[in-house]
LOGU-757891 format. One record per residue (C-alpha): x, y, z. Coordinates in steps of 0.1 Angstrom, whole numbers, padded with zeros to 4 digits, always signed. Example, Ala and Ser with C-alpha at 12.3 -4.5 7.8 and 13.67 -1.06 7.14 Angstrom:
2
+0123-0045+0078+0137-0011+0071
***
This chain:
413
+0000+0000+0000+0012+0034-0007+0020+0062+0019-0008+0080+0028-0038+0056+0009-0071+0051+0027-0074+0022+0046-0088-0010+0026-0073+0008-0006-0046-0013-0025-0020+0007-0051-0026-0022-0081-0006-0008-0106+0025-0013-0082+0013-0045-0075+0009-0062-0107+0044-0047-0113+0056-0072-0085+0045-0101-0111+0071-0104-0139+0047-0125-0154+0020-0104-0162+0047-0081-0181+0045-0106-0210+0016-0103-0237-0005-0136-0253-0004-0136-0289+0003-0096-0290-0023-0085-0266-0018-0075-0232-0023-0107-0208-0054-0105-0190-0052-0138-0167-0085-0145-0152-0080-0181-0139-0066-0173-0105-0092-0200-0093-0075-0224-0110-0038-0212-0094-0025-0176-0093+0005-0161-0103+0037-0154-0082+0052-0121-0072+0090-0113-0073+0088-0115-0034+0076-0158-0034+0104-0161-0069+0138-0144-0046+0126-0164-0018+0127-0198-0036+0160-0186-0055+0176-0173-0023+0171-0211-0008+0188-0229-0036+0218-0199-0040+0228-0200-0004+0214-0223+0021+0198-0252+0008+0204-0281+0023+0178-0309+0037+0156-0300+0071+0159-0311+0110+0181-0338+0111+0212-0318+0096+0237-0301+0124+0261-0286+0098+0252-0246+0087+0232-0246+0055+0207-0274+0070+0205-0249+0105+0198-0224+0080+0173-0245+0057+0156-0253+0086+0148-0219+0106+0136-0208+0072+0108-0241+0072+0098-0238+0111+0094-0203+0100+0070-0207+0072+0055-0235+0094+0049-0201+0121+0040-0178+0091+0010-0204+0084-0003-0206+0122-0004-0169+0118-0023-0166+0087-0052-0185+0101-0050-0177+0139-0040-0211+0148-0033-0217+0188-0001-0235+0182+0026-0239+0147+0023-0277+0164-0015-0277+0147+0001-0269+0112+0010-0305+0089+0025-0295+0056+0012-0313+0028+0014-0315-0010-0016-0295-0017-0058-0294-0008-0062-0327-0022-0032-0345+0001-0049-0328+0029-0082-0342+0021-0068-0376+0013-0047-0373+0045-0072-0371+0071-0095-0399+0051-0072-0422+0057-0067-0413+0094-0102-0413+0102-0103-0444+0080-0082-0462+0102-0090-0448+0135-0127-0437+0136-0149-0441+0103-0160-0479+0091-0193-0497+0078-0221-0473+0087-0208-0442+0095-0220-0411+0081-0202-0386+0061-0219-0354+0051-0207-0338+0019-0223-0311-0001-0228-0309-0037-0205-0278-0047-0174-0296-0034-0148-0299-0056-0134-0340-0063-0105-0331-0044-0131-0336-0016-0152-0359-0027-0132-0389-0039-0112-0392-0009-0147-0401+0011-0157-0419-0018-0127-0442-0008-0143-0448+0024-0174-0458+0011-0158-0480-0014-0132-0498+0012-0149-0493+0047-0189-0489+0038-0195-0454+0054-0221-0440+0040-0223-0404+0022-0250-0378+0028-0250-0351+0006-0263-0315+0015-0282-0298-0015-0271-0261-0021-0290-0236-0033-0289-0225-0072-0263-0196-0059-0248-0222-0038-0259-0216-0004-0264-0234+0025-0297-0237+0046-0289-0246+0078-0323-0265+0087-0314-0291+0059-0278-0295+0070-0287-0300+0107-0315-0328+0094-0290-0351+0076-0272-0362+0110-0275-0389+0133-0262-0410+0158-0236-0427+0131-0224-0394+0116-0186-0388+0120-0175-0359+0099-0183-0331+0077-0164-0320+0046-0174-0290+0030-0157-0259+0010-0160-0230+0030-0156-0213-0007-0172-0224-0037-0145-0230-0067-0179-0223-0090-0196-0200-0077-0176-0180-0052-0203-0189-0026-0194-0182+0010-0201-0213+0037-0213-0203+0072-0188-0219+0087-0188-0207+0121-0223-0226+0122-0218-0252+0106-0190-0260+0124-0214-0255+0159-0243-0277+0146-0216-0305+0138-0202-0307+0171-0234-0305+0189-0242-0338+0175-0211-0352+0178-0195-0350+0149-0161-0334+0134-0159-0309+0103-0134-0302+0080-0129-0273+0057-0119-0272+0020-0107-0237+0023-0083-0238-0008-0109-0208-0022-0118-0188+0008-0081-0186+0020-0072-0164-0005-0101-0137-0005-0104-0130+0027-0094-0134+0067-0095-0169+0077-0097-0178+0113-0099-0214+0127-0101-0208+0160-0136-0185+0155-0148-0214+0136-0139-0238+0158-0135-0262+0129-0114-0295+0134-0096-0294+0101-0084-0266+0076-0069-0268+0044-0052-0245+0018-0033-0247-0009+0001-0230-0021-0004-0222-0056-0037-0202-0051-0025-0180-0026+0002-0165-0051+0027-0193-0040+0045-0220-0053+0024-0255-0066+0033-0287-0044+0027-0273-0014-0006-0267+0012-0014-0268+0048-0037-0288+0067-0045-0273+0100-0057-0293+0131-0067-0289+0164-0037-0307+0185-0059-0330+0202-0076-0341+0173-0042-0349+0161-0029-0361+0182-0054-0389+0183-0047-0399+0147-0025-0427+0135+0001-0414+0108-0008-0412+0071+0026-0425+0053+0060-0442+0068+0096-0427+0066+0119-0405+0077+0112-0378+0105+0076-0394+0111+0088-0420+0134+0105-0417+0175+0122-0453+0175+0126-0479+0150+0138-0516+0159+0133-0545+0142+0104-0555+0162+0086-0524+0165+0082-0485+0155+0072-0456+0176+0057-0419+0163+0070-0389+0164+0046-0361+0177+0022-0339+0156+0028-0320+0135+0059-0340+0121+0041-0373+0127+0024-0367+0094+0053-0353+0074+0069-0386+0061+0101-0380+0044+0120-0350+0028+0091-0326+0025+0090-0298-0007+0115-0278+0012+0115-0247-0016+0081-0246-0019+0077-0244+0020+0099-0217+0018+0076-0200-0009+0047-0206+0008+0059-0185+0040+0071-0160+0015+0035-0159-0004+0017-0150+0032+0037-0128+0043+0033-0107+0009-0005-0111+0017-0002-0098+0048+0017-0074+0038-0002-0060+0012-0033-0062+0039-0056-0091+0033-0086-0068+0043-0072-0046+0014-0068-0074-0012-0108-0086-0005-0117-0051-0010-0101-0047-0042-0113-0080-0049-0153-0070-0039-0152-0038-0061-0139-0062-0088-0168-0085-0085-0194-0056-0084-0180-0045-0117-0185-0077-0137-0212-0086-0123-0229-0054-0134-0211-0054-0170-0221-0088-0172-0260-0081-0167-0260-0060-0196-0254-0085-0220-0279-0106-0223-0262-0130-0239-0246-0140-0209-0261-0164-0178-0243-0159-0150-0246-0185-0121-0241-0175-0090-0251-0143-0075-0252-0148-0036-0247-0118-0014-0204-0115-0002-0197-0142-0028-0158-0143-0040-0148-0125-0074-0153-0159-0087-0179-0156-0119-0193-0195-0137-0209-0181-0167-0227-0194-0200-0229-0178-0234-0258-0185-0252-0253-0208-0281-0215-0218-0277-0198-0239-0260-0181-0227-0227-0145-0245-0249-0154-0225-0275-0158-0195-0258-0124-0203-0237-0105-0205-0271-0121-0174-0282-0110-0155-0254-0076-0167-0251-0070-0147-0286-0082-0115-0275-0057-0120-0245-0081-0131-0216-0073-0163-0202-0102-0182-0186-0113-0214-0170-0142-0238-0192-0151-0271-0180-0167-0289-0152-0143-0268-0133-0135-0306-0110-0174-0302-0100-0196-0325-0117-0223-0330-0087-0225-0292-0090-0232-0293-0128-0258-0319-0123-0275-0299-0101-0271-0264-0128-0282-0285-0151-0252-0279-0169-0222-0300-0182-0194-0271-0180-0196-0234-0179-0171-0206-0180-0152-0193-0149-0132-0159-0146-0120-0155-0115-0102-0124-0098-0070-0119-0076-0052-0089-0062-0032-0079-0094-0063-0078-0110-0075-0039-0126-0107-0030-0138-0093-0025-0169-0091-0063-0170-0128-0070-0164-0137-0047-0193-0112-0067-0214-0132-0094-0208-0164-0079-0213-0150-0069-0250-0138-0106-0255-0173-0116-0247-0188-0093-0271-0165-0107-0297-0172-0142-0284-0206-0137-0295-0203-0120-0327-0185-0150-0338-0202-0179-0323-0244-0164-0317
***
């Protein structure tokens, strides 16, 4: 933020400076990229980080006693802090590193797979999750008969909390839901959901790869048993997430994978576990993009993430309203506080074609089912469109957009 801007005010054009990659052009046009849903770009701040780590200190974490593995891992434990802080954890010992959202989601299925879920139990979905976290607890059904319930959404995607609270019983376990739609940009009231679940028993998990990025998270107001996000959506590197945990829940779990750094003692008879968080980082972990991550939240924090959802509601207003005019366009989605994420339709084309069409005019955006087919099914759609906004994003770009869609149905209505 520049000296002497308002509060909640963001300086953009310095900003998207940070990005060397939005210096470049796509196919002699000035890149618009409008598929930050799908994975954002990375500032100069996340890139010297990473390059700084392989130039001078690399070396692998914990175990080392020698300099450049001291240095390699203060730089980790500190990212590991960095992540407690973004979502007001009570501990860095409730932070696991993982590869991403979907290792996350796949993590704790096969804890509670082992240690609390089998033929019976309950597991309450709802239909805008993405696969990510819906396969997982297909797994469970598949190898250990639990049993999925699945909360309907509205046509904007939200929640009512009467039908939620009337799919549990005595045999349900868990909840997974996105806290943020990856379609519509649909808020979850977390806070809750997260009460009801407990009140009958029950854990909940969050697929917060979305809502991590557009706004304050904060686990501990939730009260939420599990937390994940994702690296590369939160303008740092791919290969690495978190999953947050409350320490008692994990520390009830049994370990996902076997290897180094997991373990206390190893015989040839038996094998004692290390304690959370490490219990459930088997092996060398994605060291770099650790150190990216760290880097990524800080520059999020630093730029104000109350400033950056701002930005990012102005955004939204803006398309949204450009978008009305042309009608053209179905938009699907229009809940009240919903992300600058925009699914959208053109009439007569397909949302491929319309893709392809856009990516020659400069604006690169998502088509398909977006990793959401119950969420189709219940649009009634196979695939739409998806723009989706991020904190280098100008309002230039969204009438970009608006012109490619003009264009888009010049050619194609």
């Amino acid at each position: 933020m520049s000296d002497g801007a308002p509060m909640n005010v963001l300086d953009v054009d310095a900003l998207k400076g940070e990005f060397p990659i939005l210096k470049r052009d796509a196919y002699g046009k000035p890149l618009v990229y409008l598929d930050n849903a799908a994975s954002a770009q990375k500032p100069r701040a996340v890139i010297d980080a990473m390059t700084h780590a392989m130039e001078h200190s690399y070396a692998n974490v914990h175990r080392g006693l020698h300099l450049l593995s001291n240095e390699t891992t203060t730089a980790y434990e500190d990212a590991r802090k960095i992540a407690a802080r973004f979502l007001n954890a009570a501990s860095e010992d409730e932070i696991i590193f993982t590869s991403g959202g979907t290792d996350a989601f796949n993590l704790v299925s096969y804890a509670l797979g082992v240690s609390e879920i089998g033929e019976g139990d309950e597991i309450i979905l709802s239909l805008a999750e993405h696969h990510s976290n819906i396969v997982p607890w297909h797994f469970l059904r598949e190898r250990k008969g639990a049993v999925i319930k699945w909360l309907d959404v509205s046509d904007d995607g939200e929640v009512d909390l009467g039908t939620y609270e009337a799919l549990f019983s005595a045999r349900t376990k868990l909840v997974a839901v996105s806290h943020m739609s990856n379609v519509l940009g649909t808020l979850t009231p977390a806070r809750d959901m997260a009460r009801i679940a407990h009140a009958h028993g029950a854990k909940i998990l969050f697929d917060g790869c979305q809502a991590g990025v557009h706004g304050a998270v904060d686990v501990q107001d939730i009260d939420c048993d599990f937390y994940a996000i994702t690296g590369h959506k939160l303008y740092g590197p791919s290969g690495v997430g978190v999953l947050y945990g409350k320490k008692s829940v994990l520390d009830a779990l049994p370990p996902y994978r076997g290897g180094g750094e997991m373990i206390d003692i190893v015989t040839t008879d038996m094998v004692t576990y290390n304690d959370a968080p490490h219990r459930f980082e088997a092996g060398t972990p994605p060291i770099l993009e650790v150190i990216g991550l760290g880097a990524a939240l800080t520059w999020m924090e630093g730029k104000g993430v109350a400033a950056i959802a701002a930005h990012e509601a102005r955004l939204r207003d803006h398309v949204l309203e450009e978008l009305s005019k042309l009608n053209f366009v179905r938009v699907y989605g229009r809940a009240e506080n919903k992300a600058p994420i925009v699914a959208f339709t053109v009439e007569g084309a397909h949302p491929h074609d319309v893709s392809a069409i856009l990516d020659r005019t400069g604006v690169a955006v998502r088509a398909g089912h977006h990793c959401a087919q119950p969420l189709m099914k219940r649009l009634g759609v196979s695939a739409t469109a998806r723009a989706s906004f991020a904190a280098y994003n100008t309002h230039d770009d969204v009438e970009a957009l608006i012109r490619g869609l003009r264009k888009t149905h010049e050619m194609l209505g």
